[in-house]
C-alpha positions in Angstrom: 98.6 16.4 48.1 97.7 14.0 51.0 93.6 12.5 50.9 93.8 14.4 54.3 94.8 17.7 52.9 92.4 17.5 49.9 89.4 17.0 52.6 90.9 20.1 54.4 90.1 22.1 51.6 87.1 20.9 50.6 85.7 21.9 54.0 87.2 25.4 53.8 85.9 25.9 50.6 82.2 24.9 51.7 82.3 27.3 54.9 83.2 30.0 52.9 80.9 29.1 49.9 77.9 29.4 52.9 78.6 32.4 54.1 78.7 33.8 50.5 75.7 32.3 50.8 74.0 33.4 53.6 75.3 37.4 52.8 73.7 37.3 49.9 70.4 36.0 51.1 70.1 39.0 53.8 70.6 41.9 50.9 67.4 43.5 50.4 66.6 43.3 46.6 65.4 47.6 46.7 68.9 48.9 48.0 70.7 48.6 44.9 69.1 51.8 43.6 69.5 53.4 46.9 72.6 52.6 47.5 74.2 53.5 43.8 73.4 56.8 45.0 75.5 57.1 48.2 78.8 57.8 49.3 79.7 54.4 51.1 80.8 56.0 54.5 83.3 53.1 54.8 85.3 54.6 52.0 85.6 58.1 53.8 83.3 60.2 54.7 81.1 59.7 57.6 77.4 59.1 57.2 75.6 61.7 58.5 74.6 61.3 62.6 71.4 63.2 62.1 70.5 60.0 60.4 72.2 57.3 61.7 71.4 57.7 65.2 68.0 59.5 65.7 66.6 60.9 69.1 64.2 58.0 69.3 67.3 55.1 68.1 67.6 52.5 70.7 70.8 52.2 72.9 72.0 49.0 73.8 74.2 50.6 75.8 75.2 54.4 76.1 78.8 55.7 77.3 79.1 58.7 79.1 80.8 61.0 76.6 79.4 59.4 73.8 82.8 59.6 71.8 82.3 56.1 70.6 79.4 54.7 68.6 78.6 51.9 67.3 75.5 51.5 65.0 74.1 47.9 63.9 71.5 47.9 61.5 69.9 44.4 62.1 67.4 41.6 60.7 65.9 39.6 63.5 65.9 36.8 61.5 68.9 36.9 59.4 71.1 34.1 60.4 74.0 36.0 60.2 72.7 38.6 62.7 72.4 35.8 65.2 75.8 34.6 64.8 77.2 37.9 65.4 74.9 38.8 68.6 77.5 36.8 70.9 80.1 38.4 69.6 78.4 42.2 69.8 77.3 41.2 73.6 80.7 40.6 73.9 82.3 43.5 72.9 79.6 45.0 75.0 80.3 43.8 77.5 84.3 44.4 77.4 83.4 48.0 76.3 80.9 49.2 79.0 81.0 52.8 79.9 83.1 53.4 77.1 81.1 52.9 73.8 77.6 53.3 72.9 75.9 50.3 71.2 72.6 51.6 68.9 70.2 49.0 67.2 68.3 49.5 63.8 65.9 47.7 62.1 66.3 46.7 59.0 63.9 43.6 57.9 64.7 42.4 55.0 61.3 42.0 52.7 62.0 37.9 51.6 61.9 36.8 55.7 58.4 36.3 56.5 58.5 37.3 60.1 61.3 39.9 60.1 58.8 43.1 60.4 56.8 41.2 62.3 59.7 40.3 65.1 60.8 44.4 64.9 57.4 44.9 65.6 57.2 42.4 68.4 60.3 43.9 70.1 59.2 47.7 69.3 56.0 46.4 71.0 57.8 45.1 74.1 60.1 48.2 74.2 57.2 50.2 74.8 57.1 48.5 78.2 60.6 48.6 79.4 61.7 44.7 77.5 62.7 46.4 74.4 66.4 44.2 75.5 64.8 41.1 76.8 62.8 40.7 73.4 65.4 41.5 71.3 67.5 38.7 73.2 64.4 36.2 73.2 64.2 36.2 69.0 67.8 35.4 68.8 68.0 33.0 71.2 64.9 31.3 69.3 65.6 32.2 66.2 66.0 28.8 64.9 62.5 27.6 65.5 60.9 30.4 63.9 63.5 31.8 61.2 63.7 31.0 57.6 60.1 29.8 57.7 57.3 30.8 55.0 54.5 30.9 57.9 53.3 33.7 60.0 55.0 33.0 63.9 52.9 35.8 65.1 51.5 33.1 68.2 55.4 32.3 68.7 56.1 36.1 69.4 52.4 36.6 71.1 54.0 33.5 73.8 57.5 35.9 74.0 55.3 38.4 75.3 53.7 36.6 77.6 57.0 34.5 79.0 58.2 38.5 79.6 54.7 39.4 81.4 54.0 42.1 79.6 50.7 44.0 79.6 48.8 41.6 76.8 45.8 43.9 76.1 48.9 47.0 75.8 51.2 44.5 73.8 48.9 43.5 71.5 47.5 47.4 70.5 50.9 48.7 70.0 52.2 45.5 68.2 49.5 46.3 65.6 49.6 49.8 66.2 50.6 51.3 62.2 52.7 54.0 64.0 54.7 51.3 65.6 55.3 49.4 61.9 56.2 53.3 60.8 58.6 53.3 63.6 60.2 50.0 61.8 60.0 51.1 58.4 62.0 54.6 59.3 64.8 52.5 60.8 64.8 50.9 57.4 64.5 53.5 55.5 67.5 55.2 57.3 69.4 52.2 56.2 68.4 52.6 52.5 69.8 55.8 52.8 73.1 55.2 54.5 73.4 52.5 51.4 72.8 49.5 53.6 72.3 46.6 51.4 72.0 43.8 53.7 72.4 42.6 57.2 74.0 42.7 59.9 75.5 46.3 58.7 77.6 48.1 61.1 78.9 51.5 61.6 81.4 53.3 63.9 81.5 56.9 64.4 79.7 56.7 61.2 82.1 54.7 59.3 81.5 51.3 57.7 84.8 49.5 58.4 85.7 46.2 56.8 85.3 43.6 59.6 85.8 40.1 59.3 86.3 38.6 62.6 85.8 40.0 66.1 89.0 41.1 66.4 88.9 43.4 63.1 86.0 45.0 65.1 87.8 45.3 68.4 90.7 47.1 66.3 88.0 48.9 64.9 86.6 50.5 68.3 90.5 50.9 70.0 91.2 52.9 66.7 88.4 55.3 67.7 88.7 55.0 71.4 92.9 56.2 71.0 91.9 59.3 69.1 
């Protein structure tokens, strides 16, 4: 084996060795008992829509039809939720008019700022920039991710870069129905058996993706039935 070769493999072996790594840091330490008690819907049966998507879930993106959806239940400051937000904007984008995209909270309880961002972007939703905020904590994510401080001024300078209604933004921010609001999502999750994040579901299945095109194949299987 070649010095070349043997440096190859080395490499591989670290890139996988952090994202075992960073997986394991986004499961939340209460689903075990949760989810020891469900049916993983990625194993057969579907999880149930009632709770999956509820009236008051928010849509990315919404398909006339509806016969496609995809569900993300997300950490704003999971690390691995922000390397797959190209990749779901993507598929978005390719799928427009043809798939619904739904996004869940699900903050795990070891971030510091994880309710607080679902918060923030519940907040901001409440005045039409639900989207805008969502994008703005990934695309800043790594200032103010993985960080044992409170960024509540970071997010309070979101909202104004937005130009949202301060005096609104900051009473429904700390509003306790709108950290309810977050904790259902979660909740939901728990119940589904999410253990960690970025989960996702399709038509209420957990498939097994590993790269974007396992998630493409994923959609098209749904899409051709």
């Amino acid at each position: 084996m070649t010095k070349n070769v043997k440096l190859s493999l080395a490499l591989v072996a670290v890139a996988l060795a952090v994202v075992a790594a960073l997986l394991a840091a986004n499961r939340t330490p209460d689903a075990a008992s949760h989810a020891s008690a469900q049916t993983d819907p990625g194993q057969g049966k579907a999880a149930p829509a009632s709770v999956l998507v509820r009236p008051d879930s928010h849509r990315l993106s919404t398909a006339q039809g509806g016969k496609v959806t995809v569900v993300e239940f997300l950490d704003l400051e999971c690390e691995s939720c922000r390397a797959a937000f190209p990749h779901v904007e993507k598929l978005r984008e390719e799928y427009e008019g043809r798939v619904t995209f739904v996004m869940r909270y699900f903050p795990i309880p070891s971030h510091k700022n994880a309710e607080l961002a679902a918060r923030a972007v519940e907040a901001a939703a409440a005045q039409g920039k639900l989207e805008a905020m969502y994008r703005k904590m990934y695309e800043t994510q790594a200032s103010w991710g993985d960080q044992q401080v409170s960024h509540e001024k970071t997010f309070r300078g979101f909202a104004k870069e937005l130009g949202l209604d301060m005096k609104r933004f900051e009473a429904d921010w700390k509003d306790p129905a709108t950290a309810k609001r977050v904790e259902k999502d979660r909740n939901d999750g728990l119940a589904l058996g999410v253990q960690g994040t970025p989960t996702f579901f399709i038509n209420g299945k957990r498939p097994q993706i590993q790269s974007v095109d396992d998630f493409r194949a994923a959609i098209d299987a749904e899409l051709a039935k």
